[in-house]
N, C-alpha and C positions, 0 to 999 in steps of 0.2 A: 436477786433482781434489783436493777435500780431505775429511776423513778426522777425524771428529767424534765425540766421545764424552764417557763420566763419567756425574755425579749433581750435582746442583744445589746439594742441602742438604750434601754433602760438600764445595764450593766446588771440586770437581777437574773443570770439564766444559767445553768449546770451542766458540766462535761467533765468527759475524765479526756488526760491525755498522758503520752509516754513520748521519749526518743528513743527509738530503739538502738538497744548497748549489744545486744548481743542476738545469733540465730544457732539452729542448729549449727553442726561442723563440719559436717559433709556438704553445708551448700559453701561455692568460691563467690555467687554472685547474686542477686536478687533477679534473675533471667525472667521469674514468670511469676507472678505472686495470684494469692485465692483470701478473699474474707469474705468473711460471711456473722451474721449475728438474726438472732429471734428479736421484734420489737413487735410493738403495741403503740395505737397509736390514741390519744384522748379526742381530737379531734382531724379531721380533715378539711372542715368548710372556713370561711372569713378568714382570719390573720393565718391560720393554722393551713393551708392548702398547698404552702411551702416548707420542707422541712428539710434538715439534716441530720442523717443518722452517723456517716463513718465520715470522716476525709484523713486521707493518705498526702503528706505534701513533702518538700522537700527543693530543692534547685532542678529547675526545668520539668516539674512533673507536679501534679494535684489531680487526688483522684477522690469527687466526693459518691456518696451513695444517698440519695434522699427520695422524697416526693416532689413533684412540682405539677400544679395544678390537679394535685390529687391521682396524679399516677406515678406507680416506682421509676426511679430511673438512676444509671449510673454511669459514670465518664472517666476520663481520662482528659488531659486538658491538648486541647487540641486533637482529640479524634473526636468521631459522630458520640452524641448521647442517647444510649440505650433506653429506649421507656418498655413500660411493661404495663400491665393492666392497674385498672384503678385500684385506689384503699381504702378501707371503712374502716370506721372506729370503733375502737374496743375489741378488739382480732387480732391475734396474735398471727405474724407473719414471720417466715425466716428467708433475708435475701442473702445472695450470693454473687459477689461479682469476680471472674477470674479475668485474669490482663496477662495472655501467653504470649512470651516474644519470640517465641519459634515458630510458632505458628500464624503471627502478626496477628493477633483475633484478639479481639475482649468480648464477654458473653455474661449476659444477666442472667441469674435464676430466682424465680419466687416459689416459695414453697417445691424446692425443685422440679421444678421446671420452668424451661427455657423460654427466657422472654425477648429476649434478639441478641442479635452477634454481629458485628462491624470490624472489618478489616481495621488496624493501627497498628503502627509503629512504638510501642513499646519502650520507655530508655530508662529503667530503674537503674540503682544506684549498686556499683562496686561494692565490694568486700572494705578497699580501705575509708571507702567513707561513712561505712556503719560505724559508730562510737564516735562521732561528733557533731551528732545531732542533724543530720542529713534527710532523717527519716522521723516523721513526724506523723502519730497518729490520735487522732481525735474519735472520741465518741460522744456527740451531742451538738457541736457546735460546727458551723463551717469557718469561724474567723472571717478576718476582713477579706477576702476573695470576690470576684464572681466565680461561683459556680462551674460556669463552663461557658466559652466564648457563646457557644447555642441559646443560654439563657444569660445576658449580660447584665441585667438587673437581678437577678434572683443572688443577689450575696447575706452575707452573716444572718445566715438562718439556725434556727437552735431546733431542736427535737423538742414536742411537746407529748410526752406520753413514757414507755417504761422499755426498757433494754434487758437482753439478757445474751447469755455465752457467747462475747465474740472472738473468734478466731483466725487471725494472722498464717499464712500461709506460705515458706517462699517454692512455692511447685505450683505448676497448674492443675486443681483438681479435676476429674474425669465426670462427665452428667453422672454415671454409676454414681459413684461415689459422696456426690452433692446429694443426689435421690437417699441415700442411705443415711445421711446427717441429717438430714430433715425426718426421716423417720423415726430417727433415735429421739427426738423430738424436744423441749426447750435446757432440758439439763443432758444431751448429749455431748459423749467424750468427741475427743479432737477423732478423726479417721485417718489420719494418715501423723503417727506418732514422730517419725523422724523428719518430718519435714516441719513443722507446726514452730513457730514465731514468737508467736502472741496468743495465748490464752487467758480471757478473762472472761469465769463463768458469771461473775457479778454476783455473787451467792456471800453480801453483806461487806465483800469488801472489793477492792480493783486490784487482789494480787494476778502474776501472773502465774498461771498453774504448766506453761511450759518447761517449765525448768530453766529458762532462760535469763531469769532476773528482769524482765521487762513491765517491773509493775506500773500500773496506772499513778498518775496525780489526781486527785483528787478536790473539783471544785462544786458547794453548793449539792450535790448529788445524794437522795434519799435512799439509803438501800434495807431491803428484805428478806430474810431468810425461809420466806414462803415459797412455793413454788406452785404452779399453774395446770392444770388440763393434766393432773394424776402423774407428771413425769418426774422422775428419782433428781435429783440435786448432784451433783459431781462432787 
């Protein structure tokens, strides 16, 4: 698990990030992508009512997943912003947000299940633009961004509280399927093995366990080899 805090504009605050070099080889394109990760949050009220947990960015696309004004929510930059129910502190949550370009949909889940779904247009990035740094993933921080044109002040918001197993995905995972990852519960394996990205259980370090070589950077980031609520470690 790792174990994430600070403020932004104080430069004291911790994230891991990667450019992704490589995916499975069976995918030609990034058509539809799925992440998901378990967090915990330290607080929710005052400075803390804003947060960020994943963002996804790149040329023409940024996709964060946070809190804002204490309820989950997640985007794509330029479609609607998904919210979902509120967060309390000290609770472990696993969210999941898929962005299907076949289906033009993006759809939030908490604790699997489904917190809204919005029609968008989708435009992730080509096969040749993977390996040069095109794709850009963050866990803890949102960088200088806003958010989402929705929220136009809510930028460089960091996570205050603890992360564990996130997963990169390039397929749209299925509600089944998300239901079933959540059940395996905060040290469950990847479900869908050939399509899987990015695997970082956070289990004391930010490699990445897809076999991909997509390991995390690491900045500031406290990690532990304990594990939570009786669940096996990967």
């Amino acid at each position: 698990m790792a174990s994430f805090g600070g403020q932004y504009y104080t430069g004291q605050y911790s994230y891991i990030q990667t450019s992704v070099m490589a995916w499975p080889s069976q995918g030609s394109t990034y058509d539809s992508v799925t992440m998901s990760m378990w967090f915990k949050l330290n607080s929710v009220s005052g400075n803390n009512h804003n947060q960020s947990f994943i963002t996804v960015y790149g040329p023409g696309y940024y996709v964060p997943i946070g809190v804002y004004n204490g309820l989950v929510f997640g985007s794509y930059w330029d479609c609607p912003t998904l919210t979902g129910q509120s967060l309390q502190p000290n609770k472990w949550y696993f969210v999941t947000l898929v962005d299907n370009v076949q289906a033009t949909n993006m759809s939030l889940f908490l604790d699997g299940q489904l917190q809204s779904s919005e029609s968008c247009n989708v435009n992730w990035p080509s096969l040749p633009q993977v390996g040069s740094n095109q794709i850009q993933i963050v866990v803890g921080y949102t960088g200088a961004h806003d958010i989402t044109p929705t929220y136009p002040g809510l930028d460089t918001t960091v996570l205050n509280g603890t992360a564990t197993n996130f997963q990169f995905y390039n397929t749209p995972l299925s509600a089944n399927e998300i239901q079933a990852l959540y059940q395996e519960g905060t040290g469950g394996a990847p479900i869908d093995i050939l399509n899987i990205t990015v695997w970082w259980p956070l289990n004391a370090n930010a490699q990445d366990y897809s076999g991909n070589g997509n390991d995390g950077q690491i900045n500031g980031v406290t990690f532990t080899s304990s594990w939570e609520g009786g669940y096996t470690a990967p």
